[in-house]
Each structure stands twice: as C-alpha cells, then as structure tokens.
C-alpha positions as CSV (number, residue, x, y, z in Angstrom):
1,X,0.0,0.0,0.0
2,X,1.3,3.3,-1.2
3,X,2.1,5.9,1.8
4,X,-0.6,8.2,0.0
5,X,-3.5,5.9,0.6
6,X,-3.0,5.7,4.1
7,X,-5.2,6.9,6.6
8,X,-4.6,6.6,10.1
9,X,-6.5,6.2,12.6
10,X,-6.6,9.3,14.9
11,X,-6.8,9.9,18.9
12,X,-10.9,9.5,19.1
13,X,-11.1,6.2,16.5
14,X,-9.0,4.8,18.8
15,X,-10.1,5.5,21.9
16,X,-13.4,4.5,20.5
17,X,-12.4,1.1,19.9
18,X,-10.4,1.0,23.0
19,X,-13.9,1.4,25.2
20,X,-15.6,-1.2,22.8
21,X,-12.3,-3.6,24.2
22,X,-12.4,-2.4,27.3
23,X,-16.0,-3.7,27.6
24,X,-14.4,-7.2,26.4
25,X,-12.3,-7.2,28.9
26,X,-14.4,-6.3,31.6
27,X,-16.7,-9.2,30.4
28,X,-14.6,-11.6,30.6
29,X,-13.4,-10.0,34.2
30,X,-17.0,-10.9,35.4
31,X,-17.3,-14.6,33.7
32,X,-13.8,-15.0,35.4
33,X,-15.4,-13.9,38.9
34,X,-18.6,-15.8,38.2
35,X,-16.7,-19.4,37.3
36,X,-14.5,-18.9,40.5
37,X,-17.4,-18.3,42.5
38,X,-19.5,-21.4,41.1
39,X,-16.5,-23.6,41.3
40,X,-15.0,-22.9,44.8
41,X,-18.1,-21.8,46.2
42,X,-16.7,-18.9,47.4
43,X,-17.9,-15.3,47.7
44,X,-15.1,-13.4,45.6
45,X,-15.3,-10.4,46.8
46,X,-14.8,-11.0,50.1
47,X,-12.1,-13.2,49.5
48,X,-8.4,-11.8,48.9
49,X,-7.2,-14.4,47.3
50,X,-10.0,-14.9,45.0
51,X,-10.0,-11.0,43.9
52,X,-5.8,-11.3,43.1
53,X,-6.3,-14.6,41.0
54,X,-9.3,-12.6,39.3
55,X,-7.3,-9.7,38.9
56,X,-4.6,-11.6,37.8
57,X,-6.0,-13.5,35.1
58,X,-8.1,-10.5,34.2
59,X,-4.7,-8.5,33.1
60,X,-3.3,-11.6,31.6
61,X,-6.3,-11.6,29.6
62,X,-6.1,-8.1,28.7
63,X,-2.8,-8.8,27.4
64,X,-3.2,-11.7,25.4
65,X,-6.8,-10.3,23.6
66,X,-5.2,-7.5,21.9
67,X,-1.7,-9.3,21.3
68,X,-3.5,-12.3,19.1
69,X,-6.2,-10.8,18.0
70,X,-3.6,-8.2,16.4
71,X,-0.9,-10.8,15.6
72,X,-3.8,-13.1,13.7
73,X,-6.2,-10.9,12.3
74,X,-5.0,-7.0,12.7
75,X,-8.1,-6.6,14.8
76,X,-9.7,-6.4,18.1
77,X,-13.3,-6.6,18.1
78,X,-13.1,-2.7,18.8
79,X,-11.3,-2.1,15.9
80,X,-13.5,-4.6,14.1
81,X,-16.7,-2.6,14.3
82,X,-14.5,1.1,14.5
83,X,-12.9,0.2,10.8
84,X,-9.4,0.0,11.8
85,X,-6.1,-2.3,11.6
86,X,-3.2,-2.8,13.5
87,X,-0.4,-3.2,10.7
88,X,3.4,-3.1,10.7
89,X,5.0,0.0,9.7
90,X,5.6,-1.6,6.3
91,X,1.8,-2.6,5.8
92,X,2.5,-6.3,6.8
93,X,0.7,-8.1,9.6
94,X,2.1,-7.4,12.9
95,X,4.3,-10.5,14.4
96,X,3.5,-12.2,17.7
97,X,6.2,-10.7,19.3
98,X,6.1,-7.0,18.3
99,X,2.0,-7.5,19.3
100,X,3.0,-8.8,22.6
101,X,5.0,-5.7,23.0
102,X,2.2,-3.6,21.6
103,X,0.3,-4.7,24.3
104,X,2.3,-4.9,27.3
105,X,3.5,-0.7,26.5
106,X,-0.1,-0.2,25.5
107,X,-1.5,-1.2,29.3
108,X,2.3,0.1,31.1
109,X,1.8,3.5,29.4
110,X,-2.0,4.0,30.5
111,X,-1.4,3.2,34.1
112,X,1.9,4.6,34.6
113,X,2.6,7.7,32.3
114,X,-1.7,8.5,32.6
115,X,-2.4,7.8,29.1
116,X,0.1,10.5,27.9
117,X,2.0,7.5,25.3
118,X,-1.5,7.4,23.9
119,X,-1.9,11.7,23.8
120,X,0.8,11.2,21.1
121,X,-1.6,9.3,18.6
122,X,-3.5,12.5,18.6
123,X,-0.3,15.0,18.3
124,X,1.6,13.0,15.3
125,X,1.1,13.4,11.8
126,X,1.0,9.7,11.4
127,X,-1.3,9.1,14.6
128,X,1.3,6.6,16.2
129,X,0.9,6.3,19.8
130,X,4.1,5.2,22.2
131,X,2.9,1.7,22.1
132,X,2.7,1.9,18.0
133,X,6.6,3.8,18.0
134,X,8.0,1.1,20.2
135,X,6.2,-2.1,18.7
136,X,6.8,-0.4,14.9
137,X,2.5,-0.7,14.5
138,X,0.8,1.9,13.0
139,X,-3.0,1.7,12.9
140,X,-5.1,2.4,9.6
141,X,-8.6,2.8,8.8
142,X,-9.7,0.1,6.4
143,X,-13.3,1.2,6.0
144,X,-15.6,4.4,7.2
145,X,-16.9,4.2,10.6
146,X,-20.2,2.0,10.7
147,X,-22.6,5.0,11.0
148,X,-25.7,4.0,13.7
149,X,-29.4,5.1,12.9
150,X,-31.5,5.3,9.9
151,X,-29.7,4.6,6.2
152,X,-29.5,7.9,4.1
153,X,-32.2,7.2,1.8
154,X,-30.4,7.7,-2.4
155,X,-31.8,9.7,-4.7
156,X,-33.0,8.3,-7.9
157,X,-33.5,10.8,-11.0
158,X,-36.2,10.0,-13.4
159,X,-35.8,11.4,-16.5
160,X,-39.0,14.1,-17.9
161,X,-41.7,12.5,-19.9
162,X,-40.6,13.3,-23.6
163,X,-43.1,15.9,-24.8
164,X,-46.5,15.4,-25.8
165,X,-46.6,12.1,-24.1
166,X,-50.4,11.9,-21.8
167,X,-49.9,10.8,-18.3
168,X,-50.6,7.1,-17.2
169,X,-53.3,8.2,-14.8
C-alpha cells in the first residue's frame, strides 16, 4: 500500500475502539469472577485471594486479547466494528512478538505515564501512539466508521416525460 492511501487512525477512533475492548475485557473479568465463585463456592469479593487470582487473570487476559487478536487478524473486536487495523509500519501483519509488545507498553503507558503515550496518537502526523513507535505498529482505517441510525435514503433521477406524451393516470 502506497504511503498516499494511508489513513490513520486518529486519537478519538481509537479510543473508541479502546472502550468497545475495554468492555471485552471487563466481560470476561466478570465470567472469570462468576466461574471462581461457582467452582470454589466462594464469595469473591470478600475473599483476597479470589479478587488477586481474578485480577490476575483478568490483566493476563487483557494482554493476550489484543496481542493475538492483532498478531492473527489485525483486529480487536473494537477495531473490528470502528474500521481500523493494527499493521506493521511496512503494511504487513504485525508479528506475535512485536503484538506482545504492543500490548504490554499499551497497558504500562495508560497506568503509569496517565495515558500520555497514547496523547501522542492525537499529536503526530502519522497518529502513532508510544505503544505503536515502540512495537513499529501503526493503525489504519480500512473502512468508514459504521454509522448507527436510519440509512440515508439515495436519490433516484427519473428522466421528464418526452413531450406530448399523456400521463398514465
């Protein structure tokens, strides 16, 4: 893919298909406190133990989601319905370990530096966050974002009666 055709993927695509992921993970947060509970019996949040396993396996999870999803199909299931693709910098699919990094920076820089690696995704020309610098990912927009609501409704254009013809009524 040419460098002209490229369109990436700004501050507020992103974070929109961040909060879509987010949900995921929080999901699968829940179903990880639910199983515990239903298997041990235990109430989780009273126990300690249960809460670090869940909290444990919850950031595990968070990790791995975005680093195969990304390595396999380019996509997280935020990106999937936002119209955007993880990529290498050369337009290839990202590899396993550069995703991996992705990830790990990706979570590091948004609980220890506030977010501000991902403030850089909205300053850049090329919209690369410091998770996207460091991993060499850039993210592109494959299609326009799914619009929600009613369908524009398309304009057909009838052409005039030629003259002299009588109406059909």
């Amino acid at each position: 893919m040419d460098d002209a055709a490229l369109r990436p993927a700004g501050f507020w695509v992103r974070l929109a298909a961040f909060v879509v992921d987010l949900l995921v993970i929080l999901l699968a947060q829940f179903l990880l406190g639910f199983m515990a509970a239903r298997r041990w019996g235990v109430d989780v949040d009273r126990s300690t133990t249960m809460q670090g396993a869940v909290v444990f396996f919850t950031f595990v999870f968070a990790v791995l989601y975005p680093t195969v999803l990304h390595a396999v199909a380019g996509q997280t299931i935020g990106k999937l319905l936002i119209g955007a693709r993880v990529v290498a910098t050369d337009g290839e699919p990202l590899p396993l370990g550069a995703a991996l990094l992705r990830a790990i920076v990706h979570w590091l820089s948004l609980t220890f530096m506030l977010g501000l690696g991902h403030v850089l995704a909205g300053l850049r020309k090329d919209k690369r966050a410091l998770h996207d610098l460091l991993a060499g990912s850039r993210v592109d927009l494959v299609s326009p974002p799914r619009r929600l609501g009613r369908p524009t409704p398309s304009v057909v254009s009838v052409p005039p009666p030629p003259a002299g013809a009588r109406p059909l009524v």
